[in-house]
C-alpha positions, -999 to +999 in steps of 0.1 A: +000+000+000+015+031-012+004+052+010+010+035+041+048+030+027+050+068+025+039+070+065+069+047+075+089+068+056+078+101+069+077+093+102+117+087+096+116+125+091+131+131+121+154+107+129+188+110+143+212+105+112+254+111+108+249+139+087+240+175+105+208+189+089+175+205+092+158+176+100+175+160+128+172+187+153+193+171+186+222+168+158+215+204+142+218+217+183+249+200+188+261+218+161+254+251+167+261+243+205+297+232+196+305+249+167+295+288+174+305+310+200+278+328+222+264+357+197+227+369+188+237+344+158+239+311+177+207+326+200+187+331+169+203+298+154+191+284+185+159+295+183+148+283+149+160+246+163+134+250+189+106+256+163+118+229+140+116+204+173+082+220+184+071+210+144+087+172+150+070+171+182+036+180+169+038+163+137+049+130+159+023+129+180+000+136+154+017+104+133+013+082+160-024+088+171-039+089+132-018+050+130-031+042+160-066+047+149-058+033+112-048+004+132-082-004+154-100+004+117-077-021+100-091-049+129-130-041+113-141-065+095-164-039+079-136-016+068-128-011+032-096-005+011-108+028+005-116+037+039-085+032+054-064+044+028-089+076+030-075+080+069-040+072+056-041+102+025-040+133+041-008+126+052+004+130+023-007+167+023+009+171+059+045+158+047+047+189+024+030+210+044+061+200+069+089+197+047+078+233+033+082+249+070+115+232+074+125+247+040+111+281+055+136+275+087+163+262+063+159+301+047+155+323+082+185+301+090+206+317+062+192+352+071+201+347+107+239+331+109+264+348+085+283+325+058+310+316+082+292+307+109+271+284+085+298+266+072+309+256+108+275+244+114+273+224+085+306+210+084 
C-alpha cells in the first residue's frame, strides 16, 4: 500500500542520522552548540531549532495517534480498502506542508547566521 509506505517513511523524518541537517534537530543543536560562540547568531540559530523540534514534536504525535486509529479500523471486518487508505491520505498533504516549513527554517536560517558561521555548522 503506497500510501501506508509513504507514513513509514515520513515518520523517519526526524530521525537522528550522521549527517548535520534540518531535520535531525538534537544533531543540528549540537552543532550550533559546539560549533559557534555565544552571539545573537547562535541565540537566533538556536531559536529556529526550537521551532523545528516543536514541528517534529507535533507532527509525531499527530503520526502516532492517526496510525493508532488506522490500526483499530484495520481490525473491522467492515472496513474497506478505500476507507482506510482515505485516513492514511491526508498525510500525504501534511509531509509537504512539513517539509515546506522546514524549507522556510532552512531560509530564516541563512538570514540569521552569516556564511561563516554556517559553514561551521554544516561542516
Amino acid at each position: 500500500m503506497p500510501v501506508l509506505t509513504t507514513l513509514v517513511i515520513t515518520n523517519l523524518l526526524f530521525r537522528e542520522s550522521s549527517v548535520v541537517g534540518f531535520l535531525d534537530p538534537a544533531m543540528l543543536r549540537a552543532s550550533i552548540e559546539s560549533e559557534l560562540e555565544n552571539s545573537n547568531e547562535k541565540d537566533a540559530a538556536l531559536k529556529l531549532v526550537d521551532d523545528i523540534q516543536k514541528i517534529a514534536n507535533e507532527y509525531e504525535e499527530s503520526l502516532v495517534a492517526s496510525l493508532d486509529a488506522y490500526v483499530r479500523e484495520s481490525r473491522n471486518s467492515e472496513s474497506t480498502a478505500e476507507d482506510l487508505i482515505g485516513m492514511l491520505e491526508p498525510w500525504d498533504h501534511t509531509r509537504r506542508l512539513l517539509l515546506q516549513e522546514v524549507v522556510g527554517i532552512r531560509q530564516a536560517m541563512l538570514d540569521a547566521v552569516s556564511g561563516p558561521a554556517w559553514d561551521q555548522i554544516f561542516s
